[in-house]
SERO-4910 file (N, C-alpha, C, O; in steps of 0.05 Angstrom, whole numbers):
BEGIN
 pado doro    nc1    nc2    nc3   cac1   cac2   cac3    cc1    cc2    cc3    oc1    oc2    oc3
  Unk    A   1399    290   1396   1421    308   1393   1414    336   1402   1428    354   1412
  Unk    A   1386    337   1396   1386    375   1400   1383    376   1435   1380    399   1444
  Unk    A   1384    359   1449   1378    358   1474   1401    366   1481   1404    389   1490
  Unk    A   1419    353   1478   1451    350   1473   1462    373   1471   1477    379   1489
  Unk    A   1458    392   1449   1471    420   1435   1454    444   1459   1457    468   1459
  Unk    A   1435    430   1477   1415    452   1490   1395    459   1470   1384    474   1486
  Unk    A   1384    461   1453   1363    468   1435   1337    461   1448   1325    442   1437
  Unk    A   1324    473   1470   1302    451   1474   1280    464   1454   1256    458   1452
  Unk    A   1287    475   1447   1261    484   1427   1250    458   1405   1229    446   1400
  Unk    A   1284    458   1396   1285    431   1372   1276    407   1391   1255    396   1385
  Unk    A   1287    402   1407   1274    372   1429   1264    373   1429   1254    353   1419
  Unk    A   1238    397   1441   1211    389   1446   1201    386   1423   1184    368   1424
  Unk    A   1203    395   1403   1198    386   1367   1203    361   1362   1184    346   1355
  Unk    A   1224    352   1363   1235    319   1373   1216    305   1379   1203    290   1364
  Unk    A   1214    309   1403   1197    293   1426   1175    293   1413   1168    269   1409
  Unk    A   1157    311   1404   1132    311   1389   1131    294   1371   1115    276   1371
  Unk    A   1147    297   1356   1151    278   1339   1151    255   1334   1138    243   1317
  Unk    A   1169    245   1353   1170    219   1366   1146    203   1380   1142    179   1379
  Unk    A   1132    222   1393   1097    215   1403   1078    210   1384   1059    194   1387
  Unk    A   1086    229   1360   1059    219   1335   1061    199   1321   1043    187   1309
  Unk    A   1093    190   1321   1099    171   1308   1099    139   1317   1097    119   1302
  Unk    A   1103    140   1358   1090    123   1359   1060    124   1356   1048    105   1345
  Unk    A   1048    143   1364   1016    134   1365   1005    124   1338    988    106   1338
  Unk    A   1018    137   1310   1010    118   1290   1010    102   1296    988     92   1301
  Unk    A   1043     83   1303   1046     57   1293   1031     51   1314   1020     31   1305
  Unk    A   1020     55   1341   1003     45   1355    966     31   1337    951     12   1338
  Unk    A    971     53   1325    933     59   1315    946     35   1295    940     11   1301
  Unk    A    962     40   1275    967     19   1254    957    -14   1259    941    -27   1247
  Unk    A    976    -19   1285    979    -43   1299    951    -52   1301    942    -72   1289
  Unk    A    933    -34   1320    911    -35   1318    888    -49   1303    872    -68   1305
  Unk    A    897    -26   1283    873    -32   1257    876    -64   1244    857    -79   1237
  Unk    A    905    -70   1244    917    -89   1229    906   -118   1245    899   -140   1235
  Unk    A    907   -109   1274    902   -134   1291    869   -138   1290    859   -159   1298
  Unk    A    852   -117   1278    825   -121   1283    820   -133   1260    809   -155   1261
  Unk    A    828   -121   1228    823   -123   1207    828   -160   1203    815   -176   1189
  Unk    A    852   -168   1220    859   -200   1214    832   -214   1233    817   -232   1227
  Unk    A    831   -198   1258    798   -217   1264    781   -213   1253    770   -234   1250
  Unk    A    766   -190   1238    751   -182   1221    748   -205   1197    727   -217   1190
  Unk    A    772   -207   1187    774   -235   1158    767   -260   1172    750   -277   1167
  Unk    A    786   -259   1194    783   -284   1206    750   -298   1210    743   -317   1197
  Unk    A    735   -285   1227    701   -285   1228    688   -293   1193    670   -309   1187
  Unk    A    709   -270   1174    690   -269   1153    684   -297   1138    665   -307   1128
  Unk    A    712   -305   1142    727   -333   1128    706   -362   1143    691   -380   1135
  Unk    A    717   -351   1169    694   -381   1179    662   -375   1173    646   -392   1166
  Unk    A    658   -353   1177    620   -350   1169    617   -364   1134    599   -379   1127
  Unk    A    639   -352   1117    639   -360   1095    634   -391   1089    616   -398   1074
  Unk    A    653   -414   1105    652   -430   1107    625   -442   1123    617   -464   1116
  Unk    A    617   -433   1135    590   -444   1147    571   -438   1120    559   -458   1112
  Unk    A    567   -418   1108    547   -419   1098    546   -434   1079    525   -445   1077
  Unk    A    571   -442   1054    575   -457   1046    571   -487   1052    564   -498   1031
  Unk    A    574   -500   1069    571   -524   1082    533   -523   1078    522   -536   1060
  Unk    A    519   -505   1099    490   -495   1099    481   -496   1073    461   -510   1070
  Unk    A    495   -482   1049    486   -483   1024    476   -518   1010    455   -527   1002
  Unk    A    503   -529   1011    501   -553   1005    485   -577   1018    477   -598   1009
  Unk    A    483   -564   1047    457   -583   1059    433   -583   1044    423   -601   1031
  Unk    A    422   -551   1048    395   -541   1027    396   -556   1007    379   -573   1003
  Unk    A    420   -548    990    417   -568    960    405   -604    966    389   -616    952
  Unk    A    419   -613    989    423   -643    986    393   -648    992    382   -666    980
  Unk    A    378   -633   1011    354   -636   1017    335   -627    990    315   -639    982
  Unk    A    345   -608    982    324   -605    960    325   -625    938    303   -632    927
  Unk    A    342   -634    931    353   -662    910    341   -676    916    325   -685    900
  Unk    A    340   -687    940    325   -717    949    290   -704    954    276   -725    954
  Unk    A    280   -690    955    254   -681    959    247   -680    919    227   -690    910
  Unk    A    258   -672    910    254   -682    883    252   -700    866    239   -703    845
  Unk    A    273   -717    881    282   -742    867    246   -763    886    233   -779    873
  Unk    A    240   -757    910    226   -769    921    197   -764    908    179   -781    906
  Unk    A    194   -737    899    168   -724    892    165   -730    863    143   -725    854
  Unk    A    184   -742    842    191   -735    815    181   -764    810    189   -784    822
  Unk    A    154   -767    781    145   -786    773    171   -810    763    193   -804    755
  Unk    A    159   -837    767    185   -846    755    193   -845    723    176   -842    706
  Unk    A    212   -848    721    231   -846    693    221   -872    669    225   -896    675
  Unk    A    212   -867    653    209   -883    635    234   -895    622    254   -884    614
  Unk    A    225   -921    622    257   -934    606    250   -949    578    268   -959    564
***
């Protein structure tokens, strides 16, 4: 509108305006799109190590069970 009435003082205020507000939502977008690959990585590493964890265990169980005098009955 102020373009409209001639005000370019107010337009170019406008216009500024309008620039910072996309570049937020630019940076926003951004962050948002890194932060979901960021989880994403975190979630599958999570899952690997877990899986890893339970190998360790299964190997250490049977290295015990193999090393461990037998059981009296």
């Amino acid at each position: 509108m102020s373009i409209i009435s001639g005000d370019k003082t107010r337009a170019d205020s406008d216009f500024q305006l309008q620039q910072g507000c996309s570049n937020a939502s630019t940076l926003l977008y951004t962050v948002s799109e890194n932060a979901g690959a960021l989880y994403t990585r975190f979630v599958e590493a999570e899952a690997k190590l877990a899986i890893y964890g339970a190998q360790v265990a299964t190997k250490c169980t049977d290295i015990l069970k193999k090393n461990s005098p037998p059981q009296k009955q």
